[in-house]
N, C-alpha and C positions, 0 to 999 in steps of 0.2 A: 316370390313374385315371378310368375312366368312371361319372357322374353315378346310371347304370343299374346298378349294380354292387354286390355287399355290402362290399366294399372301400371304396368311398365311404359305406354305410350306418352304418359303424362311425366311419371314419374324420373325418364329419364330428362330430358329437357332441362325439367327443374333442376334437376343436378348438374350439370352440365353448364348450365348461366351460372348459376351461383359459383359454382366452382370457380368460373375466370372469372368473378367478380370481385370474388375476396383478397384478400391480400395473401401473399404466398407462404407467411410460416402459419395462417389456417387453414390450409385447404385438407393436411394433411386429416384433420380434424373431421373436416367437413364429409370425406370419402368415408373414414370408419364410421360417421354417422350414420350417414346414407347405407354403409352394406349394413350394415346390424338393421336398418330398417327394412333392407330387402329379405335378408335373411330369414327378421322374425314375421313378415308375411304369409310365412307357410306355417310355423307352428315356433311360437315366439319361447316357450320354456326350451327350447333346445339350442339355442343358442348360450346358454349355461355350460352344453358341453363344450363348446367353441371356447369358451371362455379358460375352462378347464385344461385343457388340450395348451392352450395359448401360453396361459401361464408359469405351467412346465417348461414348456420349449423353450420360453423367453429363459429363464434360469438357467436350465442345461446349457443355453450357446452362451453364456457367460461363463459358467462352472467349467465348460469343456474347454474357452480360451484360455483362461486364468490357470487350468490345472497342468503342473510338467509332471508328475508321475504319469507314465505313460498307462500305467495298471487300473490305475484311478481313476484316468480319463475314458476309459473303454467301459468303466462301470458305468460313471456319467453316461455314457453316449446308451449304454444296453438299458438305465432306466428309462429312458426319456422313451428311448423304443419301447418297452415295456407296456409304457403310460398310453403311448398312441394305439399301438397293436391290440392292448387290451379294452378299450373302448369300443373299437373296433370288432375287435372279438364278443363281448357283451353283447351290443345292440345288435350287430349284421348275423354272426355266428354261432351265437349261445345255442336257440333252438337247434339250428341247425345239428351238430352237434352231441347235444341231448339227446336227437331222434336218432343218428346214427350208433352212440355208446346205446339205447333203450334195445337198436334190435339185436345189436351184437350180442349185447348182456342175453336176449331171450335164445337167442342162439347156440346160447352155451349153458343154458339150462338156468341161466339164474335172471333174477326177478330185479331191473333197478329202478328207482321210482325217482327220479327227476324233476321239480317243478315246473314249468316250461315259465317262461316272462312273456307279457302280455304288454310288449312295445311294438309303437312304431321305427322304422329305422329312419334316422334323422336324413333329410335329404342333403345328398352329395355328401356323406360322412366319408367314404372311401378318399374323394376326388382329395379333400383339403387335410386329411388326416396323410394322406401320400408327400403333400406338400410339406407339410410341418416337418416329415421324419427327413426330408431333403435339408431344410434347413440345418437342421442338429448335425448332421451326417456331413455335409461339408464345410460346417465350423471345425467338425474332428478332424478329420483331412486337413485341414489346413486351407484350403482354398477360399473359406469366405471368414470374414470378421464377425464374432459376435456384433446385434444389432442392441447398442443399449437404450434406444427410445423405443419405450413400450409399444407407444400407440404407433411407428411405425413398424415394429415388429407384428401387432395384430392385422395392420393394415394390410400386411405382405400375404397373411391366411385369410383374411374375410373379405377382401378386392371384391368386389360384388360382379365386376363383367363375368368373373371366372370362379365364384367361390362356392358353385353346386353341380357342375360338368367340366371342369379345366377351362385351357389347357393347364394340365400340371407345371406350373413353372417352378424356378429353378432361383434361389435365392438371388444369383448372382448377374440375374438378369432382370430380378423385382426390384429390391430393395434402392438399390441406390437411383429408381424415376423415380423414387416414393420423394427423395429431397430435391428430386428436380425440379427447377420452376418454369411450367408448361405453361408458353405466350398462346392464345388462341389466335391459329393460321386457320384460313379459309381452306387450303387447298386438303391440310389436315382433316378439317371435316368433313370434305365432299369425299376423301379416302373412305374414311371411317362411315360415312352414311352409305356409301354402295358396297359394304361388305353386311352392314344390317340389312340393306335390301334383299340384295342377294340369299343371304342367310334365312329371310325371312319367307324369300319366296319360295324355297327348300323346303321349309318346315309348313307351312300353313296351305301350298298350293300344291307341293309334291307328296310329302311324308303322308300329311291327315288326309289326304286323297286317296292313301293306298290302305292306310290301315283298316277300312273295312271290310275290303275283299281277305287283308290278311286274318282278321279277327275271326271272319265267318268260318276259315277251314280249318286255323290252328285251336278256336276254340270248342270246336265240333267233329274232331279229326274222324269219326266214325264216318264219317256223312257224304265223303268226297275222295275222289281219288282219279288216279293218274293225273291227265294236264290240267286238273284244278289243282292239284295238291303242288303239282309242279309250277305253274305261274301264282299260285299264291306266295311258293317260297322266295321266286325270283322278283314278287312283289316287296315283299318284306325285305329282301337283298337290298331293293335302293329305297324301302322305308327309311331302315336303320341308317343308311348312308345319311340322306336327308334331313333325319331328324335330326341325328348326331353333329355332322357339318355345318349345319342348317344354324346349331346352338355355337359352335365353335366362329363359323364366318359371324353371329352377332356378337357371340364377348369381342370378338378381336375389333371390330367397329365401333363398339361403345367405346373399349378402352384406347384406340386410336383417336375420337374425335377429342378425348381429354388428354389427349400427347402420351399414352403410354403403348408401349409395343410390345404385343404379347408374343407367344411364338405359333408357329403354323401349327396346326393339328392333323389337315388332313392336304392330302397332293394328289388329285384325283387315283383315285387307290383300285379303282376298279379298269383303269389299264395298264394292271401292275401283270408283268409277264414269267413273274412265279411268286411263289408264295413268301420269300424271304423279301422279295420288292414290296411285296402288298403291304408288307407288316415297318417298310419302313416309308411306308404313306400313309397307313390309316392310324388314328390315336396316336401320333408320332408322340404325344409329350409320355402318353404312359409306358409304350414299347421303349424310348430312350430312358425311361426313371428304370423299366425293368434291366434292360444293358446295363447301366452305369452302377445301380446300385444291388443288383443280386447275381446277372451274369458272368460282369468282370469277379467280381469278387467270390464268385466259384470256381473261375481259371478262367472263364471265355472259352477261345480258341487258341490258347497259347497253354493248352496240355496236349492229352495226346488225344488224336480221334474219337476216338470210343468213349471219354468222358467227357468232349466235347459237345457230343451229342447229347450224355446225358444235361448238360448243365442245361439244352435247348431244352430238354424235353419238361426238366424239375422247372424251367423261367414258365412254359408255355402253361405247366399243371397248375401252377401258382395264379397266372395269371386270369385262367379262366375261374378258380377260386374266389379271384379278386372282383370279378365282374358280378357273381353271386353265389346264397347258399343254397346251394344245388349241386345235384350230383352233374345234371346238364351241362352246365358252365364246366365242369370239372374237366367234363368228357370234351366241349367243345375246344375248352384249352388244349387238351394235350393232342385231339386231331390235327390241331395247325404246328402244334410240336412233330407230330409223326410226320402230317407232310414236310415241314421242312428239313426234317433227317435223312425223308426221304429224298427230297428234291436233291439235296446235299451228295447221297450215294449216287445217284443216279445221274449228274447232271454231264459227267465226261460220256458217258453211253449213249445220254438222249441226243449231246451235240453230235458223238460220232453216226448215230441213226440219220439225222437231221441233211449230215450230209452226203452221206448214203443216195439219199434218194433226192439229190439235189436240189436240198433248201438251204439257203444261203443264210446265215443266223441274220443277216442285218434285213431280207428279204421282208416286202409286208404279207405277205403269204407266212409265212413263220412266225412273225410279228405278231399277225390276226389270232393263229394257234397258239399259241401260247397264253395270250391273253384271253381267249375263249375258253381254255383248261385252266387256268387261274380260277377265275370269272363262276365256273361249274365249280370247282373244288371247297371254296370260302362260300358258293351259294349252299352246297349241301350242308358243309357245317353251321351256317347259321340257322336249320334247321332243331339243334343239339341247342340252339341259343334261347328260338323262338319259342318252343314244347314250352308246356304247362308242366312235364313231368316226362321222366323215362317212358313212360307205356303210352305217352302221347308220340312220344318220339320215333319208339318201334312203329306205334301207329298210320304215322306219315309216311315215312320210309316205307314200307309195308303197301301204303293205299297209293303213294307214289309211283308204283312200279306196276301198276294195273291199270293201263293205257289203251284206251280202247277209240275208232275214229267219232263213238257217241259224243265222248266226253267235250269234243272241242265246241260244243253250245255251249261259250263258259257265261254266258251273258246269267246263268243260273245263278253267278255268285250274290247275286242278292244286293244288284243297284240293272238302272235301267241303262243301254245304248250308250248315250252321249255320255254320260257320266263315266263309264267303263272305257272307253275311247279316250278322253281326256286323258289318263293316266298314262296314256302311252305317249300323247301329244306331249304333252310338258319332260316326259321321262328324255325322249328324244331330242327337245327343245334344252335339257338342261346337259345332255352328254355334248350336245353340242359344241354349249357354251366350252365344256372341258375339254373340249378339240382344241379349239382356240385358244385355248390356256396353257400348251402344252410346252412353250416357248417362257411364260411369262404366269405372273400371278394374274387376278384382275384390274387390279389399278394397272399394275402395266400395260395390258391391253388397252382399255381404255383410253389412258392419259397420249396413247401412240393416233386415238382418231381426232378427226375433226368436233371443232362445239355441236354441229346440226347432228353429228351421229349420236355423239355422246345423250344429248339432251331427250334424241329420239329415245335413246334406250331406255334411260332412267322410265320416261313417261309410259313406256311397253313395258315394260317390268311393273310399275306402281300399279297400273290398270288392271293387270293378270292379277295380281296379289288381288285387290281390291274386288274385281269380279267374278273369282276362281279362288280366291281365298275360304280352308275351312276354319271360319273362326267358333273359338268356344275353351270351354277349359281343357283342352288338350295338353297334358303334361309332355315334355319330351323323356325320350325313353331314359337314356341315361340318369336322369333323375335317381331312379331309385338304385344306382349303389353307390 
């Protein structure tokens, strides 16, 4: 069921009253119902793998408390990985995979024949299969308790605000609202209803606004070049923003209005003033799952330099891996690994430059550069993201860099004037708001005005969505890993 959707419009509600309706040892009930109902909305046999994936994990965090051989418990903990990863590996991977061993094999003179599998990949299999291996992995640590109520334990993986794009949360921050008994507070809801709004107005008034202009050049890359190819990419920069945030600001709002607290996902990331900032704004929950659970436990930065960097570079390979099976993502991962290794070497030089020619690091002049060579760096790699495939990608790059003063009649991208204007209107309209924000979340801003401002806002926000809203079955992107 997508967020964008009159399905979700009804549907949540309904949830919502019943919830604080029932008595408190059923609601627990009541939510697992509801997600397995959202979940099977989209393609209902897959939720078997869920099921699957569940029932391991439930056993392993009991096997892995209960076990004092320390040998035995690390077995425990490696199958339970095993079970996720290889799901994982099946649906997202297999192909993938196949086609790479197929060309290798022809490369070396020999012939492998492969069946390929003819699935779909479950949606948000990545997002909640990450979940699960959190759970297992800090019952082994010691840090959280095996949960032995089932249906709370599946409740913690199939949370329906979060159970198809995160945030990735963190058992030890799920688990125990699951027994909590949430009173319905007014102020609760009006929290949680202006992070849906907001959220919504990202996704359906900014994101789906932009994605045509982006579709037209990255699915046609022959056809355009220079400052089409370049503001279609800076287009897609705050598609992806928007769509992604856009999904994040509405779980955290649904799961607010029923008193649960998710964590932030995103801290306006695009006035991040290098690349190591950026990455601890944007998808915070999956960059923290990567630190906590494969960084540290490569050494971090408590080895020596030189394999410190590698540990960035193997987090960033992986990570872009993680996002899809593509050599693209691969490549897109390890660019934000290279910049950061590089930002990392380079950053005593760039300050002693900086104050060379007498820019003051706290100066908004430095400020502005920096966040403008950020802003350029993460826009070009999201090209590596966007691409249909490597030789689109050369392709871009390539049509990108063939700038001529023709090209700036970009009205050619294929919508009319007002429509193409708009895009900048609300882009401008929403960095705004992230001006404003730069002290405070959104409810903090807000709950800091008067009722006449507040109220005004709410009704300028609903009327944009509702005017300037693209509605229709737009999937958000994240969806598919």
């Amino acid at each position: 069921m997508l967020f964008n959707s009159l399905s979700f419009l009804l549907f949540f509600p309904i949830v919502a009253v019943i919830y604080f309706m029932l008595p408190y040892r059923f609601r627990w009930a009541w939510l697992l119902a509801a997600s397995c109902y959202f979940y099977m909305f989209f393609k209902a046999v897959y939720i078997l793998i869920l099921f699957f994936t569940i029932i391991i994990d439930y056993f392993a965090g009991i096997l892995l408390e209960n076990e004092t051989n320390k040998q035995r418990k690390r077995w425990w903990l490696i199958m339970s990985l095993i079970a996720n990863i290889g799901v994982l590996a099946v649906f997202k991977y297999y192909n993938f995979l196949n086609t790479n061993i197929s060309g290798l094999s022809s490369l070396l003179g020999q012939h492998v024949n492969i069946p390929y599998l003819k699935i779909l990949l479950p949606i948000g299999l990545s997002f909640h299969t990450f979940q699960a291996m959190s759970y297992t992995i800090e019952v082994y640590r010691g840090n959280q308790k095996a949960e032995r109520h089932f249906g709370i334990y599946a409740l913690y993986v199939m949370f329906f605000p979060q159970l198809v794009a995160g945030p990735i949360e963190r058992p030890q921050n799920m688990l125990h609202q699951f027994y909590e008994e949430h009173q319905f507070e007014y102020w609760r809801v009006v929290q949680g209803l202006r992070l849906i709004v907001w959220g919504m107005f990202k996704k359906v008034v900014i994101a789906d606004r932009l994605s045509p202009f982006v579709d037209l050049v990255y699915d046609h890359p022959h056809n355009y070049h220079g400052f089409q190819v370049i503001l279609a990419t800076i287009f897609f920069t705050f598609q992806i923003f928007c769509d992604f945030s856009g999904y994040s600001d509405i779980a955290l709002g649904t799961a607010e209005v029923m008193g649960f607290k998710l964590m932030l996902n995103f801290n306006r990331p695009y006035f991040s003033k290098s690349i190591s900032e950026f990455w601890k704004r944007w998808h915070i929950s999956l960059s923290t799952w990567f630190r906590d659970y494969l960084y540290f436990p490569l050494g971090g930065n408590r080895v020596s330099k030189t394999r410190s960097y590698l540990n960035q570079f193997i987090v960033f390979m992986i990570s872009g891996l993680w996002h899809g099976a593509n050599w693209t993502f691969v490549i897109w991962g390890t660019l934000h690994g290279t910049y950061m290794i590089i930002g990392n070497i380079t950053k005593a030089t760039r300050d002693r430059f900086s104050l060379g020619i007498g820019l003051k690091k706290a100066s908004g002049l430095n400020k502005l550069i920096e966040v403008s060579a950020t802003f350029a760096l993460v826009a070009f790699a999201w090209i590596f993201f966007r691409a249909a495939n490597f030789s689109d990608t050369i392709t871009i790059i390539k049509n990108g860099l063939q700038v001529s003063r023709a090209q700036l009649g970009i009205y050619i991208l294929g919508t009319d004037t007002y429509n193409f204007k708009l895009c900048f209107v609300f882009i401008l309209m929403m960095e705004a708001v992230h001006f404003l924000l730069r002290k405070g979340d959104l409810n903090y801003l807000l709950n800091k005005q008067p009722v006449f401002v507040r109220w005004l806002s709410y009704v300028i926000v609903l009327l944009l969505i509702v005017n300037f809203g693209i509605f229709g079955d737009h999937q958000f992107i994240y969806f598919q890993f």
